[in-house]
C-alpha positions as CSV (number, residue, x, y, z in Angstrom):
1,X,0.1,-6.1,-2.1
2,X,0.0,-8.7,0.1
3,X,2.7,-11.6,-0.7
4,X,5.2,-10.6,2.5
5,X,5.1,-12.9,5.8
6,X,4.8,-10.4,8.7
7,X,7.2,-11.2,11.1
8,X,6.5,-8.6,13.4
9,X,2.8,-10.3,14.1
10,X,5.5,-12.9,15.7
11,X,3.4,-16.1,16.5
12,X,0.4,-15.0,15.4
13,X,1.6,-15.1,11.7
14,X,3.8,-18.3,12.4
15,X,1.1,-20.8,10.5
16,X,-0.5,-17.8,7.5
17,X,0.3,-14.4,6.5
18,X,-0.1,-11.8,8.7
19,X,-3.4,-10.6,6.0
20,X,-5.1,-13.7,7.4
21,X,-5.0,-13.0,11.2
22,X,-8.7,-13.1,12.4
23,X,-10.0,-9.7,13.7
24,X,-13.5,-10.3,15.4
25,X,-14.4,-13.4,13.7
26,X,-12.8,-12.5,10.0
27,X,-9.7,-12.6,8.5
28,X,-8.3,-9.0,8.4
29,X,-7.9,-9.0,4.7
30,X,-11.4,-9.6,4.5
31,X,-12.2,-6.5,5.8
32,X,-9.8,-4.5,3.5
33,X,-11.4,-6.2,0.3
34,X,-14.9,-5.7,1.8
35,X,-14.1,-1.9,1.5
36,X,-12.7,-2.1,-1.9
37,X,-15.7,-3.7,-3.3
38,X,-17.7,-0.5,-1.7
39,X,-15.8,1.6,-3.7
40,X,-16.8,0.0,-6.9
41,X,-13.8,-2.0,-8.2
42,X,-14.6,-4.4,-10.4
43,X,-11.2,-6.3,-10.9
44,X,-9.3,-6.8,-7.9
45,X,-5.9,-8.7,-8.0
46,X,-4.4,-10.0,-4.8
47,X,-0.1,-10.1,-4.6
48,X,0.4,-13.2,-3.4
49,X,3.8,-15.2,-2.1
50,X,4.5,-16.5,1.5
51,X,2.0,-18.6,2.2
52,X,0.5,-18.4,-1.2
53,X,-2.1,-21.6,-0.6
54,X,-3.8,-20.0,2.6
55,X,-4.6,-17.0,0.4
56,X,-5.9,-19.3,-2.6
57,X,-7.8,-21.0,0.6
58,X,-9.6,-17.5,1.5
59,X,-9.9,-16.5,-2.2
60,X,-11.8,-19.9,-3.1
61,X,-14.2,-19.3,0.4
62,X,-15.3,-15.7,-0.4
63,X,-15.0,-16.3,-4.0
64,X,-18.9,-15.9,-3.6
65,X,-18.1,-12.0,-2.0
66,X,-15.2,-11.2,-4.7
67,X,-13.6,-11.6,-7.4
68,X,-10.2,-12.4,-7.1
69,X,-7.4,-12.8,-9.4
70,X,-4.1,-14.1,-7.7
71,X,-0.8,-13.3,-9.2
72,X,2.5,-14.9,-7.7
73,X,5.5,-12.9,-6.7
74,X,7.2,-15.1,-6.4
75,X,6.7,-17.2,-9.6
76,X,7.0,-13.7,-11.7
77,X,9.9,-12.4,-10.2
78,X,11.7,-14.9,-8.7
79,X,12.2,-15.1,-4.7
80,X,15.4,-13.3,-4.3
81,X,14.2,-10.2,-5.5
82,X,12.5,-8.2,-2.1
83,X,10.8,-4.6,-1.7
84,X,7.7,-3.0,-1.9
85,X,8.3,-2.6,-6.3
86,X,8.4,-6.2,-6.1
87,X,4.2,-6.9,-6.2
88,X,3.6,-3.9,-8.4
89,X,6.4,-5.4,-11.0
90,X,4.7,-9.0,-10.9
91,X,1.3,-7.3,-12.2
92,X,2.1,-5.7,-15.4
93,X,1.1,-8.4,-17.6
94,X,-2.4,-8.5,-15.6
95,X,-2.3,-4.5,-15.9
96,X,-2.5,-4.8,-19.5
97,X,-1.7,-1.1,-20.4
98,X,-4.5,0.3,-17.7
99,X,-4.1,2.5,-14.9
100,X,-4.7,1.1,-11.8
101,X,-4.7,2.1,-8.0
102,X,-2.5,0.2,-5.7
103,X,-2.7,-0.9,-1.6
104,X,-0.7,-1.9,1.3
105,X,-2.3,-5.6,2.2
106,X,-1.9,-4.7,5.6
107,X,-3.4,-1.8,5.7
108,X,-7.0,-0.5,5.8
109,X,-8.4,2.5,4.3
110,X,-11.8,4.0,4.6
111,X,-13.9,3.9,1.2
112,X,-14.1,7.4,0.7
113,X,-11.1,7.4,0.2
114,X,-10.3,4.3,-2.1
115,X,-13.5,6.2,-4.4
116,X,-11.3,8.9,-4.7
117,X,-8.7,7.5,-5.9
118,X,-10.1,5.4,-8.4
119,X,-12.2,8.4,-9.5
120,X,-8.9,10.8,-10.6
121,X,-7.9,11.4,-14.2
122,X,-5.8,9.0,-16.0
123,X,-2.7,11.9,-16.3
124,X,-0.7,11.5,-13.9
125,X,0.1,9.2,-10.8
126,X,-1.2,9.7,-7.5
127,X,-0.4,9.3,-4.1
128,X,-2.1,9.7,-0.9
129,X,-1.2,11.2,1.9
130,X,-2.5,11.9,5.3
131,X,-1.4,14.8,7.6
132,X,0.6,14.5,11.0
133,X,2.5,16.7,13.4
134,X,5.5,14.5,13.4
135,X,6.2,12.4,9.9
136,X,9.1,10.7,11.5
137,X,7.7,7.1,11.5
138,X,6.6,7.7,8.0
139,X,7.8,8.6,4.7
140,X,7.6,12.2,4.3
141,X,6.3,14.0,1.2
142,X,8.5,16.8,-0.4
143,X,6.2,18.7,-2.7
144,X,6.8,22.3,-4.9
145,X,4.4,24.1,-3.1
146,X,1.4,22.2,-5.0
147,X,0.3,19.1,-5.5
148,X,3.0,18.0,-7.3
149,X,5.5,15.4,-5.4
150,X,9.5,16.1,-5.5
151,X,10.8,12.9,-3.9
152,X,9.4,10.6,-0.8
153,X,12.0,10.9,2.4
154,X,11.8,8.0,4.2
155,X,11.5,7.9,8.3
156,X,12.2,11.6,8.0
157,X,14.8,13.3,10.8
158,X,14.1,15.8,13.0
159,X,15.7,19.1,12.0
160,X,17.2,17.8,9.1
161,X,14.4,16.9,7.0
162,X,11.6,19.0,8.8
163,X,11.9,21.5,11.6
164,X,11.0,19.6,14.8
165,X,10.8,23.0,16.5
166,X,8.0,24.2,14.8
167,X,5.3,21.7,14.3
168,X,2.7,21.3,11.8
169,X,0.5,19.7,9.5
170,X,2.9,17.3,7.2
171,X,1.7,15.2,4.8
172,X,3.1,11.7,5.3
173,X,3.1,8.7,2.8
174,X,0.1,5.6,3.4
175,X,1.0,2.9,0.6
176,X,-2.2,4.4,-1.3
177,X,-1.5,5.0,-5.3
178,X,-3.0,5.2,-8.6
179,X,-0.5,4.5,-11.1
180,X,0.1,4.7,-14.9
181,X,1.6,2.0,-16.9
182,X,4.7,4.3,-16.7
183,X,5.4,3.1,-13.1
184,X,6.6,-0.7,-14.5
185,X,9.5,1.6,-16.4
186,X,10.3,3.7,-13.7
187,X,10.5,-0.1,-11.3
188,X,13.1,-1.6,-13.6
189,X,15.5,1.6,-13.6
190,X,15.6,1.4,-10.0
191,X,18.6,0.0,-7.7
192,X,18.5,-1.7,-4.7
193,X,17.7,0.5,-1.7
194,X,20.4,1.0,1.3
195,X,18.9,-1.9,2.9
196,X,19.1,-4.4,0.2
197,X,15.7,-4.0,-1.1
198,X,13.8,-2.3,-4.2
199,X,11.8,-0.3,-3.1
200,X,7.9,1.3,-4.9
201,X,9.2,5.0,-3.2
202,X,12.4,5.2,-5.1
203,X,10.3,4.2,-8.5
204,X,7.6,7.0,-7.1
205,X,10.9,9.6,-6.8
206,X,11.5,8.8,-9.9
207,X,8.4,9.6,-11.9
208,X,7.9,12.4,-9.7
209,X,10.6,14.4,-10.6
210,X,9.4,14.2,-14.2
211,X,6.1,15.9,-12.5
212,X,4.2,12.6,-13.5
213,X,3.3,12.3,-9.7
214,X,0.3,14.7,-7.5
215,X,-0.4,14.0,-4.2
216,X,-3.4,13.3,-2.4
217,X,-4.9,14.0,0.9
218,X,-7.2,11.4,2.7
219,X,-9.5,11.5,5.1
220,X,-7.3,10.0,7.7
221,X,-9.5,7.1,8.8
222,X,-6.5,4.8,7.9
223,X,-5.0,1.7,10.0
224,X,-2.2,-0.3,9.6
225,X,-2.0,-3.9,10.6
226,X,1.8,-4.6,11.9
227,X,2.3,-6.0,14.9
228,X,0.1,-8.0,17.6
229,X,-1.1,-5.1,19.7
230,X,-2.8,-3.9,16.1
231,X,-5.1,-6.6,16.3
232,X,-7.2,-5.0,19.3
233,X,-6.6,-1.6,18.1
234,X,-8.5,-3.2,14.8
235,X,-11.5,-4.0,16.5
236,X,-11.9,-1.2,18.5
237,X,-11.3,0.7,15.0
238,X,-13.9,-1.7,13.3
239,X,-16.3,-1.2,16.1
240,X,-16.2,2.4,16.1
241,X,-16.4,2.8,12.3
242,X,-19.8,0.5,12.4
C-alpha cells in the first residue's frame, strides 16, 4: 500500500511520496520490495496514487530487480474516498479470487517474517502482530484467549483498554496481513471511521468476529518510515541488519 503522500516527512516528501525518500543511496521502497522478493513472491502489485508517475519512474528503473504491477487508487476508487481499505479495495480485480498477503508501504519487515506469512493455509485471514509493554501508539489486538482475533482497538487507553498498572507483553497491530477474497466483502460493508476515513481495521473487526481472522506474532525486526528523524534511524537499522 503505498498511494498516500506522507505529510509528516514534511519537506522531504514535498517533490515524491514519502516511499521514495533516499535512505543510504536507495529509495526506501526499494528496500522493502528487495525483502519481498527474498521471501519468494512472484507477483507483487504496488498501490499507487499521489505522485503516481514517480512510482511508475522507480518501477520502470528496477523493472530489471522486480516485477511490478501498478494499480491506481485513485483511478479505481475515485479520490474522495480515504483510509487504509482504500488500496486493498482498488486490487480485487488484480486479486482474481486468490489469497494474498498485504503491507504498509512505509514500513519494513524482516523476510522471515514476510515467508511466514505467505507460507500459512488459505483458511483463514492473518494478521501479524508484534509484542510491546505499552500498545498505546498502536492498535491493540483483543484475542479469545487463542489465536483467534475479537476486534483491533486503536491507540489503545491506559486503564481502559489495558491495565497500565501491570505491564506486559501485548500484541500490537503492524499493517502485516494475509487475506482471503472475503476481505473485499467485509471493505464495502464498512462506514466511515470517526475521523472521516474507511478504515482496513474496521473490515479486519469485521471478519474477525466471524472467527475468519488468527493472529500472528513476528519476529519484531520491524520499522516504520513516518517522519524525517526515521530516515537515520533507517540506516542505522539497515546497517545493523547487514
Amino acid at each position: 500500500m503505498a498511494a498516500g503522500k506522507g505529510t509528516r516527512m514534511l519537506e522531504l516528501s514535498a517533490d515524491k511520496p514519502k516511499h521514495l525518500i533516499d535512505v543510504k543511496d536507495r529509495p526506501f521502497l526499494y528496500y522493502s520490495l528487495n525483502n519481498i522478493k527474498a521471501a519468494g513472491f512472484a507477483e507483487i502489485i504496488l498501490v499507487v496514487g499521489h505522485k503516481k508517475e514517480k512510482m511508475a519512474e522507480f518501477a520502470q528503473k528496477y523493472a530489471g530487480e522486480f516485477s511490478l504491477k501498478l494499480v491506481d487508487q485513485f483511478e479505481k476508487m475515485g479520490a474522495e474516498k480515504y483510509g487504509t481499505a482504500m488500496p486493498i479495495a482498488a486490487v480485487e480485480e488484480s486479486i482474481d479470487g486468490e489469497n494474498f498477503v498485504v503491507i504498509n508501504g512505509d514500513d519494513l519487515y524482516a523476510v522471515e517474517d514476510l515467508t511466514r506469512m505467505k507460507e500459512l493455509d488459505d483458511e483463514f485471514c492473518y494478521a501479524g502482530g508484534m509484542t510491546t509493554d505499552d500498545p498505546s501508539p498502536y492498535g491493540l489486538f483483543k484475542t479469545d484467549g487463542n489465536s483467534f482475533l475479537e476486534r483491533i482497538v486503536e491507540k489503545p487507553k491506559p486503564d481502559i483498554d489495558f491495565d497500565a498498572s501491570r505491564p506486559r507483553d501485548y500484541t500490537v497491530n503492524i499493517g502485516m496481513y494475509k487475506f482471503t477474497p472475503e476481505i473485499f466483502a467485509a471493505i464495502k460493508n464498512i462506514g466511515l471511521s470517526p475521523r472521516g476515513e474507511y478504515e482496513l481495521t474496521d473490515a479486519v473487526s469485521t471478519l474477525a468476529k466471524e472467527k475468519k481472522v488468527k493472529t500472528v506474532p513476528v519476529t519484531g525486526k520491524w520499522k516504520s518510515f513516518t517522519n524525517p528523524d526515521d530516515v537515520k534511524r533507517m540506516e542505522d537499522f539497515l546497517q545493523i541488519m547487514n
